[in-house]
Structures are given as structure tokens and as C-alpha cells.
N, C-alpha and C positions, 0 to 999 in steps of 0.2 A: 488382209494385208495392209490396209490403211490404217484401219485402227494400230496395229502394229510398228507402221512406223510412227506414225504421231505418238505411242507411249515411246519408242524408241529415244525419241527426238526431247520430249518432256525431261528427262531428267539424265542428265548427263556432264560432266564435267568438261570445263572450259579449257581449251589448246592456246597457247599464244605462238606468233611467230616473230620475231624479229629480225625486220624488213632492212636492205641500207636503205639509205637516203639515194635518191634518183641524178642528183644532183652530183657537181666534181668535189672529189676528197680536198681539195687543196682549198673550197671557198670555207672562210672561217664560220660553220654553224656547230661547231661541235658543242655541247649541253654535259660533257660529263657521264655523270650515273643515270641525268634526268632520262625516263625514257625506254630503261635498258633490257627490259623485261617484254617489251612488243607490243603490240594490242591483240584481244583476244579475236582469232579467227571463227569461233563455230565450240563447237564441243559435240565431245565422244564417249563412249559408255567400255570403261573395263570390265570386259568379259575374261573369264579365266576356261581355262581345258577344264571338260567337263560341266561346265554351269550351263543350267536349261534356259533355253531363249527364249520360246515360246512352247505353252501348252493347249491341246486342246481335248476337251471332254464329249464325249459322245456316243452315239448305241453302238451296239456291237455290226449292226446292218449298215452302217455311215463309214466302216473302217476304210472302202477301196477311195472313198472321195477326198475322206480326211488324208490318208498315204499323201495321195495326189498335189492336194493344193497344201499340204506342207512342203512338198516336194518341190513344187514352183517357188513356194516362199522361202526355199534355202538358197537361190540363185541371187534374193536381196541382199545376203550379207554377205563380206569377203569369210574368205578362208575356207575350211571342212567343215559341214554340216553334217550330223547324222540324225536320222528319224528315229527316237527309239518308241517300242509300242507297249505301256508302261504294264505291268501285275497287278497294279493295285485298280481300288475301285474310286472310279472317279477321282477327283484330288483329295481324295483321303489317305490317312497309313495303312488300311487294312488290305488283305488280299484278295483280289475278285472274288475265288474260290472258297473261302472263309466268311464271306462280308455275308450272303445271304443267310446263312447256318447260327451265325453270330445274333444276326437279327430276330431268327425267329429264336433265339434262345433268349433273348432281350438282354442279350451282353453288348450289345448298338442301340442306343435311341436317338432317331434323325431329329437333327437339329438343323433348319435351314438348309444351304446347301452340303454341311459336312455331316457327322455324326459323332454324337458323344458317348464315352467306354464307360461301361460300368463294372468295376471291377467284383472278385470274388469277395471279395473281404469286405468287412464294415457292417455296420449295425442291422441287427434282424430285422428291425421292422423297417427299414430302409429295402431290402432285399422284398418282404412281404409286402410293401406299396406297389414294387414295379407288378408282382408275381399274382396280384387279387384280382 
């Protein structure tokens, strides 16, 4: 959760508000245009419907913990949060169910934490490197 708000907090766009003067309208400090725009209060991050706020990757045996304390961490933000518990494997595009079938066909080679497609097509001996 910390970590989350501190990247929260990191990048985000600056609010201004403009404040009157505390002081009586009738004493002559009026400046014009100078001014007119406020000072910057803080800043906030546009979120849109639909866009993921935070992700997280984990075993299949961590699911009931991960639920949970994403569950506590949707009460940080305003508005409807919802949990969804994603098909694919890891943060990759592939599908759980596909990803391991994929691998031992050596149409995935892991690269760090994603993996890279090797497609059908292209040159023989390219196909015969992976396949020796």
C-alpha cells in the first residue's frame, strides 16, 4: 500500500485554486490579470472508467491473500473499485491455459520477467536454431 501511494503521489498533475484576498474588497490592492490563475494546491492523477490502478502477480496458492489486501487497498481510493482476477499469465498477453503448451512448443522464450513469441513463419534455419 505504501509503495502504491508514493508511485501514486510521484507523478501526477498539478490542481490550482484561486483563493480571494482575506482582506475588505473596498481596500485598493487590486493587481489586474497579475495572479489570476491561483497557486498550485497539490496534484491529482486522471484516472478514466476502466483503467487498471494497480496490478499484482502471484502463485495460484497466494490468490485468497492477494483478494484480501487488494480489497483493503480499494478503500484508499474514492469512487468504485473493482478486483478483477486477470486470464493471462503473469503480465504477459498470453493465456494461463495456452502459456505452458506454448512453451514446451518453444513458440514462448522467457525473457526476464516477460516472454518473447516466436512466430510460425521466417527463415528455416532460424526455426532449426530454436528446434536443435
Amino acid at each position: 500500500l505504501e509503495a502504491a501511494r508514493i508511485c501514486s503521489n510521484n507523478c501526477g498533475e498539478k490542481f490550482l485554486v484561486s483563493r480571494p484576498l482575506p482582506i475588505s474588497p473596498l481596500s485598493r490592492l487590486q493587481t489586474g490579470m497579475r495572479g489570476a490563475f491561483g497557486k498550485p494546491q497539490g496534484t491529482v492523477a486522471r484516472v478514466h472508467i476502466g483503467q487498471v490502478i494497480m496490478s499484482i502477480r502471484t502463485k495460484a496458492q497466494n490468490k485468497e491473500h492477494v483478494v484480501e489486501a487488494l480489497r483493503r487497498a480499494k478503500f484508499k481510493f474514492p469512487g468504485r473499485q473493482k478486483i478483477h482476477i486477470s486470464k493471462k499469465w503473469g503480465f504477459t498477453k498470453f493465456n494461463a491455459d495456452a502459456f505452458e503448451e506454448m512453451v514446451a512448443q518453444k513458440r514462448l522464450i522467457p525473457d526476464g520477467c516477460g516472454v518473447k513469441y516466436v512466430p510460425s513463419r521466417g527463415p528455416l534455419e532460424r526455426w532449426r536454431a530454436l528446434h536443435a
